[in-house]
LUMLOPA-600033 format. One line per 5 residues: for each residue x, y, z of N, C-alpha, C. Coordinates in steps of 0.001 Angstrom, whole numbers. Atoms other than C-alpha are relative to their C-alpha. Example, Ala and Ser with C-alpha at 12.3 -4.5 7.8 and 13.67 -1.06 7.14 Angstrom:
<rs>
890 -1190 0 12300 -4500 7800 900 1200 0 | -820 -1190 -60 13670 -1060 7140 -770 1090 730
</rs>
This chain:
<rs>
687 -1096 -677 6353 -37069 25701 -320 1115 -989 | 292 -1231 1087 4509 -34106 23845 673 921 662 | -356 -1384 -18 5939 -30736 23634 -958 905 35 | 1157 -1484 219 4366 -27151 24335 922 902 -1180 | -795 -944 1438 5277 -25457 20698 511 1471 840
-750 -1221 66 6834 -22254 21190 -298 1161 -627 | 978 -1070 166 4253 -19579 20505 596 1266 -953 | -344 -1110 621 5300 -16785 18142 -409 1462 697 | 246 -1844 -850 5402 -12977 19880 -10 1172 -1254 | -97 -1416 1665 4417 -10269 17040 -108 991 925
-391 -1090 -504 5991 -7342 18055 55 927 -1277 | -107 -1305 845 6378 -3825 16452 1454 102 -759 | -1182 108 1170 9387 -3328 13451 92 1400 -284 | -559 -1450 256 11071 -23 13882 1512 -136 346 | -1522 -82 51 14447 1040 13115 900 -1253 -260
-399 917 135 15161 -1940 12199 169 -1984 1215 | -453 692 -910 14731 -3745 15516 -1564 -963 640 | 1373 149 52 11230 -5525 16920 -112 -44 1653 | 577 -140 -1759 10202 -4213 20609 -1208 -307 -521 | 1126 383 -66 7123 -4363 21737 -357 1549 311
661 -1354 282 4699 -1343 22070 507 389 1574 | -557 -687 -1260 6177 1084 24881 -1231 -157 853 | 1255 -502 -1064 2506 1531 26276 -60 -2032 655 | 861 1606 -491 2287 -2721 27061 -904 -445 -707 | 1100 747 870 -619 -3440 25190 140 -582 -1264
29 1050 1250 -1549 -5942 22554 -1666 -184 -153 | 1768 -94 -127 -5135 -6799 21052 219 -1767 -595 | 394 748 228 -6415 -10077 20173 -93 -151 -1961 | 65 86 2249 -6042 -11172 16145 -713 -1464 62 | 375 1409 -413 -8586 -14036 15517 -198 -284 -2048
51 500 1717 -9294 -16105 11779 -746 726 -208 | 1220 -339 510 -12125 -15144 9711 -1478 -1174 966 | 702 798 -860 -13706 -17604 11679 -720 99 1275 | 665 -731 -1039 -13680 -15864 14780 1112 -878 900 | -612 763 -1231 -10869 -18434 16290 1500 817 677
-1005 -1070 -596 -8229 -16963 18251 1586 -550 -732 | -898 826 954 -4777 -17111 16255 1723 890 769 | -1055 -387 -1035 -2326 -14735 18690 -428 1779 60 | 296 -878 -475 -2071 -11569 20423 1032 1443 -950 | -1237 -985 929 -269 -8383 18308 -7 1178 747
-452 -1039 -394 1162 -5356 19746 -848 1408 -485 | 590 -1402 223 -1093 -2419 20229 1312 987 151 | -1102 -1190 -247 1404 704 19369 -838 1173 585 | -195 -1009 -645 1181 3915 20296 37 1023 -483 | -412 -1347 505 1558 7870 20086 1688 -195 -109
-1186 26 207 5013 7433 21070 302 -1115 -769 | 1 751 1398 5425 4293 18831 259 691 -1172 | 153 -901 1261 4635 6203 16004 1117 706 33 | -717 -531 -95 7018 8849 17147 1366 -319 -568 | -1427 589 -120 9846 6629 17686 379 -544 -1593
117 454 1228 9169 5174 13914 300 1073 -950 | -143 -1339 922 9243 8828 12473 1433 91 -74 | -1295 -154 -336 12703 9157 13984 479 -921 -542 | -720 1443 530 13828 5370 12657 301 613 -1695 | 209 -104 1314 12745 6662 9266 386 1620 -740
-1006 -816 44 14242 9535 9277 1541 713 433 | -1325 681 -524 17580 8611 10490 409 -1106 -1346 | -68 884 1456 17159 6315 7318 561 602 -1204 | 271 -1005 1093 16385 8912 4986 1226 364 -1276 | -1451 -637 629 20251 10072 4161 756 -1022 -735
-457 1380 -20 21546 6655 3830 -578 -904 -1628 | 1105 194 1373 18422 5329 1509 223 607 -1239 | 350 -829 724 17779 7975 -489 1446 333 -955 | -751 -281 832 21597 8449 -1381 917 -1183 -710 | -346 1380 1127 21988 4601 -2805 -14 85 -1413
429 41 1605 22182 4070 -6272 -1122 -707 224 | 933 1077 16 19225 2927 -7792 -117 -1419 -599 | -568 1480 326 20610 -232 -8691 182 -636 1300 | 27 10 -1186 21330 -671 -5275 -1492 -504 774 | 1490 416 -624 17857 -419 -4151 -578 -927 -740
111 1181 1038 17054 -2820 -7133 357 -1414 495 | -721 1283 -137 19227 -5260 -5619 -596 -475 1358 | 804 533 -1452 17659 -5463 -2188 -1385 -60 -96 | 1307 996 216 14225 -5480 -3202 -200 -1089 -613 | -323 1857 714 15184 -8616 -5274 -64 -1119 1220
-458 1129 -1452 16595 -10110 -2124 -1332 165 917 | 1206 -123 -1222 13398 -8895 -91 -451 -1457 -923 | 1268 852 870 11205 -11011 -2749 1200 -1694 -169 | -469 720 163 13896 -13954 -3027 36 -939 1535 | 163 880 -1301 13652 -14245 972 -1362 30 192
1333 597 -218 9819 -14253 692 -569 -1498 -708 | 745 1394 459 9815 -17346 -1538 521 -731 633 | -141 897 -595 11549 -19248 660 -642 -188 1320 | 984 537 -948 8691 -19122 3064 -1474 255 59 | 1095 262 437 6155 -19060 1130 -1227 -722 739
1415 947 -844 3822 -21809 3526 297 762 1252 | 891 -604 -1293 4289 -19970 6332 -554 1251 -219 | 550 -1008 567 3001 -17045 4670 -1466 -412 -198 | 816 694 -160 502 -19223 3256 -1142 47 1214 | 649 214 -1033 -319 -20328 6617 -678 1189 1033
385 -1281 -593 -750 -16889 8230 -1055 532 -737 | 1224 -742 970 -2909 -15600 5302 -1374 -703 -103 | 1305 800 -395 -5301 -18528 5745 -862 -27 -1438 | 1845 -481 1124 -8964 -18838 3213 240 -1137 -730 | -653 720 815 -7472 -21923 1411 1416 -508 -228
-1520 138 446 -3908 -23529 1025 284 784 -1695 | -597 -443 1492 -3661 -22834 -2783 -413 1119 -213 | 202 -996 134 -5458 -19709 -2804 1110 1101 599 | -1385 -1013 -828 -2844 -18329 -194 1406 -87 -336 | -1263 33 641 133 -19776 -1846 -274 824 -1386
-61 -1220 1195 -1082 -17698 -5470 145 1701 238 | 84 -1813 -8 -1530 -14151 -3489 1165 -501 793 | -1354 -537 -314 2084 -14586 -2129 830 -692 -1099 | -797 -106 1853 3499 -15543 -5487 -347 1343 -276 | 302 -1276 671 1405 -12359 -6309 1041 898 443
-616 -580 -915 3398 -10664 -3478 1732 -45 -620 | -1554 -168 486 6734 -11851 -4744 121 567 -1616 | -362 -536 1453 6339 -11062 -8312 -95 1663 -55 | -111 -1508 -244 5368 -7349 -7370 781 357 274 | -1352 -782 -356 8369 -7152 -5455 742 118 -1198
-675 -45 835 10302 -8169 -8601 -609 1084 -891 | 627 -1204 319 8323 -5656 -10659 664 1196 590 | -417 -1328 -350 9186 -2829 -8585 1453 62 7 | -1439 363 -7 12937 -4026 -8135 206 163 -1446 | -706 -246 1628 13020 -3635 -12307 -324 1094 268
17 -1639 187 11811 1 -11975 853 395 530 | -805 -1366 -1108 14641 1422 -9319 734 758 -1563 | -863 -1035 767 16755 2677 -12336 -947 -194 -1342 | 505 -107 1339 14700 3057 -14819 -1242 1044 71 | 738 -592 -354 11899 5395 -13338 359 1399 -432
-858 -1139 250 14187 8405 -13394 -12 643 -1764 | 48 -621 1473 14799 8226 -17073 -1523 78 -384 | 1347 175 298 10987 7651 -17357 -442 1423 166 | 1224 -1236 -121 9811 10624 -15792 950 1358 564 | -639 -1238 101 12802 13138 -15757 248 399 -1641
252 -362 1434 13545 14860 -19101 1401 1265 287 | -572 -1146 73 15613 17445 -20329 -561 825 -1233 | 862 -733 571 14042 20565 -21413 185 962 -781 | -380 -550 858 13903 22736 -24225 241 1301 593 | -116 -1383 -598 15043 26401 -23420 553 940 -736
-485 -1115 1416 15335 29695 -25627 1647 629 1155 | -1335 -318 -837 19216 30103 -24152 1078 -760 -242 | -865 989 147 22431 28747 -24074 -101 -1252 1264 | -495 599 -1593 21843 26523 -21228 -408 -1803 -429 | 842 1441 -147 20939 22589 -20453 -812 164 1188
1252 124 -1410 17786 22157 -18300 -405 -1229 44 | 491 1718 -128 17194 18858 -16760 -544 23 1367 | 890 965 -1282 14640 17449 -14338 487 -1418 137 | -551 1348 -401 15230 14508 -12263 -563 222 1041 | 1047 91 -1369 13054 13438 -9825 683 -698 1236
-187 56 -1351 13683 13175 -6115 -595 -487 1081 | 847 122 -634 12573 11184 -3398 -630 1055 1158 | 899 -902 -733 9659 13208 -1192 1055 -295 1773 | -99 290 -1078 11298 11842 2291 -972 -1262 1256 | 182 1907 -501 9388 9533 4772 -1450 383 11
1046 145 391 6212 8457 4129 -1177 -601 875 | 600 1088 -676 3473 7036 6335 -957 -382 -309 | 848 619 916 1107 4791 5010 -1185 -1099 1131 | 779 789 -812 -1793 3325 6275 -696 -1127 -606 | -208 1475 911 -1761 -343 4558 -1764 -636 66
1434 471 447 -5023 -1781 2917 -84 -1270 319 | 530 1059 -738 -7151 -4878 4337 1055 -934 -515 | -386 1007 299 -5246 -6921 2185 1488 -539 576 | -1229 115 -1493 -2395 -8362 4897 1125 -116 -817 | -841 190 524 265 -8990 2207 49 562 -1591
-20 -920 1361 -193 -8051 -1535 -44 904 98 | 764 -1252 -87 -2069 -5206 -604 1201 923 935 | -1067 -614 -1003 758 -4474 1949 1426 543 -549 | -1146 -92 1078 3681 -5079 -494 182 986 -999 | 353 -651 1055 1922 -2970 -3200 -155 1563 340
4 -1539 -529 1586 301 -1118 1703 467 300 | -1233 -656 -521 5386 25 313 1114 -100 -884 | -913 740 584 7382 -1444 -2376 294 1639 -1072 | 298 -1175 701 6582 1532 -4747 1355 1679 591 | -531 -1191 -1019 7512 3923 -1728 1719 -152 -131
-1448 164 -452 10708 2651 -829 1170 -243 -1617 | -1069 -125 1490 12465 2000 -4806 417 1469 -266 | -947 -1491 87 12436 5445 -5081 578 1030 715 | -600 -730 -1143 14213 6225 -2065 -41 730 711 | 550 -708 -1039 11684 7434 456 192 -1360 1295
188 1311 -1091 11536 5415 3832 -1620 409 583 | 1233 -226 -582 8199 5091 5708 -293 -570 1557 | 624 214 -1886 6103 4471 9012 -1293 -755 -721 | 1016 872 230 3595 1723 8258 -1380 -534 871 | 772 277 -842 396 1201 9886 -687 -1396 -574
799 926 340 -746 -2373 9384 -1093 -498 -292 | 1553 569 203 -3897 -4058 8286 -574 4 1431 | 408 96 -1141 -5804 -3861 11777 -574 -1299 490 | 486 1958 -392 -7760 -7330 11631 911 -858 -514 | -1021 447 330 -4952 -8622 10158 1469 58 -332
-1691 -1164 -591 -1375 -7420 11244 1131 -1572 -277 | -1281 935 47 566 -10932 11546 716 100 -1045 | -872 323 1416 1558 -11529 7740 1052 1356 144 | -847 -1286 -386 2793 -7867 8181 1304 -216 858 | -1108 550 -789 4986 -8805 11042 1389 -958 -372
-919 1300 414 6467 -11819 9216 964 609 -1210 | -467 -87 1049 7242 -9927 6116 1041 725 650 | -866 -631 -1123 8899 -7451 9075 1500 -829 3 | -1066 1332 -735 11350 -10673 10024 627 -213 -1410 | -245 -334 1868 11710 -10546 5535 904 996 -92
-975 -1411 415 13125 -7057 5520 1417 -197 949 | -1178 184 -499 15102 -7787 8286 1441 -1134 -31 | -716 1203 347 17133 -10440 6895 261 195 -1854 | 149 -477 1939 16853 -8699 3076 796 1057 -268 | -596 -689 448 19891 -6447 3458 -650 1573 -116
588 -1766 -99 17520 -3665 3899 435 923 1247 | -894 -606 -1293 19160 -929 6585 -1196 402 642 | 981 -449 -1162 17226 -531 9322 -675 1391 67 | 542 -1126 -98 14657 2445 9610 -554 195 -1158 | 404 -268 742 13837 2380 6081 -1305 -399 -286
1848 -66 25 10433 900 6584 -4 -791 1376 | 385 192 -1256 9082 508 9978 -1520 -280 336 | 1887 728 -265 5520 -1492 10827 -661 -19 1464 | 507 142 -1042 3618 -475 13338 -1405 -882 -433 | 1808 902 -458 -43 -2974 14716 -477 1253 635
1549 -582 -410 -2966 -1419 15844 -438 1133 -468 | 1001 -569 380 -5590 866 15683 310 910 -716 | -248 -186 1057 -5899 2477 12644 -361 1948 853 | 319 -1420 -630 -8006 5636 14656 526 498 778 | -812 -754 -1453 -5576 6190 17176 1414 -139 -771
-1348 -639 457 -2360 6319 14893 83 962 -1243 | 10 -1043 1153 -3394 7855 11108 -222 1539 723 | 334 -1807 -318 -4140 11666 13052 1090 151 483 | -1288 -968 -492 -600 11464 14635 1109 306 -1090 | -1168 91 1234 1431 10125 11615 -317 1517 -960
903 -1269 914 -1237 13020 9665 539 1055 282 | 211 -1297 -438 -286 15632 12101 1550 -253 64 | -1128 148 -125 3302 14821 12275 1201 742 -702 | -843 -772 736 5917 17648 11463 1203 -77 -1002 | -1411 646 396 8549 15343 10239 -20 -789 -882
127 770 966 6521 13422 7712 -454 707 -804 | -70 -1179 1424 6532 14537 4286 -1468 -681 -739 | 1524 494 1469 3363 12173 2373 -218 -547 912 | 561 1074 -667 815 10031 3380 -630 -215 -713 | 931 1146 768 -779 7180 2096 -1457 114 841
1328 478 -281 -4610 6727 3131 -321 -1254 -634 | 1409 416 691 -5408 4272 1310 -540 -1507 967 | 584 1281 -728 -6226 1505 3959 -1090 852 887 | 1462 -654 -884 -8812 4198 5568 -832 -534 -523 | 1351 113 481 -12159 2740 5088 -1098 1333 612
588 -1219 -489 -13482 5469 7357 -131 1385 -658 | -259 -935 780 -14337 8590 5026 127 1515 1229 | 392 -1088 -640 -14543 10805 8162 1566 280 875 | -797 -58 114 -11588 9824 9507 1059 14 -881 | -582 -264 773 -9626 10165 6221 -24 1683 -601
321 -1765 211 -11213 13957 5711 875 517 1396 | -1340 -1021 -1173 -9019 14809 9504 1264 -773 -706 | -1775 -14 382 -5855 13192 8182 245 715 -984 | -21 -951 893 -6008 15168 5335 364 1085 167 | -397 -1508 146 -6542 18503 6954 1215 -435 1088
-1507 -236 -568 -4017 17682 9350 1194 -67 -685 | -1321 37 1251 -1663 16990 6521 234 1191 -657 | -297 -1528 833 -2198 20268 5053 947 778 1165 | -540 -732 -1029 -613 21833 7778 1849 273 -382 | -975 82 642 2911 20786 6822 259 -28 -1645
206 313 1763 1893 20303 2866 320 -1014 39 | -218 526 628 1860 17373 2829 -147 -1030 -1492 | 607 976 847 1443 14711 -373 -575 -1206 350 | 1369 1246 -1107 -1702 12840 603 -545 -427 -1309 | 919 1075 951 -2870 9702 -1371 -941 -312 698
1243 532 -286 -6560 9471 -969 5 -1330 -38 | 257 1043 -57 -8164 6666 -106 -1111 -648 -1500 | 802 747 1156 -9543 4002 -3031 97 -994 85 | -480 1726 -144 -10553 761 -3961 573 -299 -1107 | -218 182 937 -8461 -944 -5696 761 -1783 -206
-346 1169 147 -7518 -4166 -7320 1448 -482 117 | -1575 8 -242 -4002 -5729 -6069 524 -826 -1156 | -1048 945 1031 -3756 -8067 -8819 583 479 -1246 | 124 -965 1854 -4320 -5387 -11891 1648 190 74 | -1695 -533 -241 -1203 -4154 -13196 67 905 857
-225 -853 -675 -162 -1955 -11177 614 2079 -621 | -437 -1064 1395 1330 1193 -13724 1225 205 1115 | -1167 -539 -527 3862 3269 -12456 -389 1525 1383 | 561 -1466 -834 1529 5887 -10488 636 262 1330 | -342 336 -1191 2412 4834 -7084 1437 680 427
-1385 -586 -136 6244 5262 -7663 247 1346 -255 | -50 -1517 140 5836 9096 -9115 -680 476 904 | 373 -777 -1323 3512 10127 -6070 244 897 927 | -749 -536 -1600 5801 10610 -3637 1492 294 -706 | -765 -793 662 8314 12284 -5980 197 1596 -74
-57 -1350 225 9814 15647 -6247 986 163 -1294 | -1209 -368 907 11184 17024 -9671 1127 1180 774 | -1361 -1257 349 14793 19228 -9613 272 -96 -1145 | -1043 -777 1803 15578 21330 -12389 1007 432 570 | -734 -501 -559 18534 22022 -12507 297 827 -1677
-267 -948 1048 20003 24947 -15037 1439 -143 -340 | -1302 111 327 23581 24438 -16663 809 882 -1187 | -749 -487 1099 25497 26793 -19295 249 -882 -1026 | -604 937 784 26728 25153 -22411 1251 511 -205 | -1122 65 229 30253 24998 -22879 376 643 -1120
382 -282 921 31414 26848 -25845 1514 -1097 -820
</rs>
């Protein structure tokens, strides 16, 4: 006798946990083709909300790991993405072998960013010269939580905006690729199984115009990513709504996921402390 498979439910990834969108709704996700491939969780104002709170409830926790620590779990993120590599694959679609090279791409970025957690710091703190007896040293600080509104590309492109974020011990609120949210979801079911503590990155689905102006306007988030706006009109209101709180807003650009990547990403959403010290005599 045949079986009826057992349908996959993509739900929303906050706080570590995967409801479904408070409001009920879901939208239709179909191939490039146009064929229907499952239904994903339209979020929400409150969504969003509830994600701000996940991720800042995170914040204290994260942020006061070593960065060896965080080193060690983005390893494990990227060590539990190669072991499912084809269904990754399979979600990303356009070709078998083409989709198995951009999630190799995906895992080697993670490893990439997993070598920067301790090594960033000495990169781009310093200690500074000063007519005095004193020591002056910078050391950079993560900004707090971040919300990012993730570029077309459903996985590299996804990996390459949050991976950055989170090594240097910010957490975030993620707004998914919109025509393409599943891979997102799956990598979701990744973190949660990667030793990562809940709240430190949280993925909301849907519409890109009905969540970037709340995350934008949102008193409790410190940066924001743009760069998955294609809309330049909607990226000019998240902006000014971001000014409101100050926050650090990455414009939107195009850009290539395979290039190297540098180190820009990870200093972004950084804050130096000086700190001032006497010298001993």
């Amino acid at each position: 006798m045949s079986r009826l498979s057992v349908r996959k439910t993509y739900k929303l990834y906050i706080g570590g946990a995967f409801p479904r969108s408070e409001s009920g709704r879901s939208y239709p996700v179909t191939s490039a083709k146009g064929d229907f491939l499952a239904n994903a969780s339209l979020a929400s104002r409150k969504d969003a909300r509830d994600a701000v709170v996940a991720a800042r409830k995170a914040f204290a926790g994260w942020s006061g790991a070593t960065p060896y620590n965080r080193g060690q779990i983005l390893y494990r993120v990227a060590e539990m993405l190669e072991g499912r590599r084809a269904q990754f694959a399979d979600e990303l679609g356009g070709g078998k072998r083409a989709a198995l090279e951009r999630v190799d791409a995906a895992i080697d970025r993670l490893v990439w960013y997993a070598g920067w957690s301790d090594k960033i710091a000495a990169l781009h703190g310093a200690a500074n010269p000063v007519a005095g007896p004193y020591f002056n040293l910078s050391t950079p600080e993560p900004t707090g939580v971040v919300a990012i509104v993730a570029p077309a590309d459903p996985l590299l492109g996804l990996v390459s905006v949050v991976a950055p974020v989170i090594v240097t011990g910010n957490t975030c609120v993620v707004v998914a690729s919109e025509p393409a949210p599943l891979p997102s979801i799956t990598l979701a079911e990744v973190l949660a199984t990667s030793d990562l503590p809940g709240g430190v990155v949280n993925i909301l689905t849907g519409r890109q115009a009905e969540l970037a102006p709340w995350l934008s306007a949102h008193m409790d988030v410190n940066g924001l990513d743009l760069t998955g706006v294609a809309d330049p009109d909607l990226a000019l209101s998240c902006e000014q709504a971001a000014a409101e709180n100050l926050k650090r807003v990455a414009r939107p650009v195009e850009e290539d996921w395979s290039a190297d990547p540098g180190i820009a990403r990870m200093t972004r959403f950084l804050e130096t402390k000086t700190v001032w010290h006497p010298i001993g005599v």
